[in-house]
N, C-alpha and C positions, 0 to 999 in steps of 0.2 A: 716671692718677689721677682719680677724681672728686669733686665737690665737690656736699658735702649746705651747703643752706641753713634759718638757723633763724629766726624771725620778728627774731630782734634785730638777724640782715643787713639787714632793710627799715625797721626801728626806729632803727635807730643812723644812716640814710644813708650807709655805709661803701660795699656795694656797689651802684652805680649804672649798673652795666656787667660784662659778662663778662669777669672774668682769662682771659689767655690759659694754655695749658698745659695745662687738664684736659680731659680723656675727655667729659663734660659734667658738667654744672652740672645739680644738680636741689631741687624744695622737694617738700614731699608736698601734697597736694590739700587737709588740716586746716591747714598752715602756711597755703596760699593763701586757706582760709578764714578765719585771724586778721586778715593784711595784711590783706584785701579790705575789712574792716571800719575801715581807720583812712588817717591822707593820705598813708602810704608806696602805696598802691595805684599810683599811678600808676606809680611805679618799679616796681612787681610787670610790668604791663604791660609797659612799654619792655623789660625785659628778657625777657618772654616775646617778644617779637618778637625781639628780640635770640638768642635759643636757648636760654634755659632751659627746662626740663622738668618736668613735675608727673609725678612718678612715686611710686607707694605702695609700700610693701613686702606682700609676700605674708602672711604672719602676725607677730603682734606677742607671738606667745609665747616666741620664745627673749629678745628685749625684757625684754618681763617677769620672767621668769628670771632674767637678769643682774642688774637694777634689786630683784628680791627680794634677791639676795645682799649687795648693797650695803648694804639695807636704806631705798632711796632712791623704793619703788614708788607707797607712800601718795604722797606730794609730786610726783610728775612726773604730768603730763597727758598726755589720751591723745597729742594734740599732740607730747607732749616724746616719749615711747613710739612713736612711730612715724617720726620722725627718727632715734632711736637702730635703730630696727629694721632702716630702708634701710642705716644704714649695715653694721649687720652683713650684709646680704644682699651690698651692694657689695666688699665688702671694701678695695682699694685707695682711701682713701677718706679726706678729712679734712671734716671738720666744720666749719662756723662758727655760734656758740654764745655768748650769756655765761651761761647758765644753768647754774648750778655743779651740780647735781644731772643733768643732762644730760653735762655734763663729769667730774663723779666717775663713770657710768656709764663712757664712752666710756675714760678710763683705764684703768679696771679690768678694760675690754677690748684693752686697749693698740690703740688707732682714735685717730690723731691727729684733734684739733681747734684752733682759733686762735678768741680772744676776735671778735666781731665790733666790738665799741668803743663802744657805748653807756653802757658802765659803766668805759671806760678799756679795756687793754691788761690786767683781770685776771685772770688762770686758777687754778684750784686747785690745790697745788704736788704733793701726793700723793693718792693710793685713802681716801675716807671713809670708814667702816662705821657704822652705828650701831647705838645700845642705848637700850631704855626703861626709865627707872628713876622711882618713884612719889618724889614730891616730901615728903610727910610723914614715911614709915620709909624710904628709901632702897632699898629694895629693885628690884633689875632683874629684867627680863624680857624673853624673847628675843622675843617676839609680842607686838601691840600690845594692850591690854586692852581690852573692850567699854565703851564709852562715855568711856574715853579715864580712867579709874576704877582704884584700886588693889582688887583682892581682899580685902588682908588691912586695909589702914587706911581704904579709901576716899575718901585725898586725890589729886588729879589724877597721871595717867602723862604724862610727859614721853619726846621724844623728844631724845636728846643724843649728841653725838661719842665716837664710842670715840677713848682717846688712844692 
């Protein structure tokens, strides 16, 4: 099994060393670009010496794909979009994550992930979808409207939970 890392493994100080057990450990080269910007760097380091791997995934279109059916694409960065990509390239493969729009992807591809603990031990319990519905007449839409604008009232389009 391998293990994808997301910026909040170096955020949170959770992991500061390599679990034993997986196939290898890797971040993508845009994670290492976030850490590299902040004082987890150093832990980036240590564990690059330690045997972590920057590795990218080949294309971020089936990514995208998946994160479009959610409804989850506008919100995840390219960042988030290419951790979810390795993982699907990987397949055997868990995640560590607290970004609940990276984790309603990863579900709804059934790709285990585990919180990394910057925000606590919390995960999203089930598959999110979303719908945008204009806040004035109530009216939904399955596409997000240009300039975020209702058609018919032109009071703001929200994005909201399908229940």
């Amino acid at each position: 099994m391998y293990l994808i890392l997301d910026s909040s493994a170096f955020l949170s100080g959770k992991y500061n060393s390599i679990p034993p057990g997986f196939t290898g450990v890797y971040i993508t080269y845009l994670v290492k670009q976030e850490v590299d910007k902040g004082a987890p760097s150093r832990i980036l380091e240590n564990l690059l010496m330690a045997g972590l791997e920057i590795k990218d995934p080949v294309t971020m279109d089936t990514a995208i794909e998946r994160a479009d059916r959610t409804g989850d694409t506008d919100k995840l960065s390219r960042t988030d979009l290419s951790i979810i990509a390795l993982a699907l390239e990987l397949k055997d493969v868990k995640v560590v994550t607290d970004d609940f729009r990276i984790q309603n992807v990863l579900k709804s591809c059934d790709i285990d992930f585990e919180p990394a603990g910057e925000l606590g031990e919390k995960t999203i319990k089930g598959v999110w979808s979303w719908t945008n519905r204009c806040k004035g007449c109530g009216r939904y839409f399955d596409q997000q409207q240009k300039n975020d604008e209702c058609p018919i009232c032109g009071s703001q389009v929200r994005k909201y939970k399908r229940k």
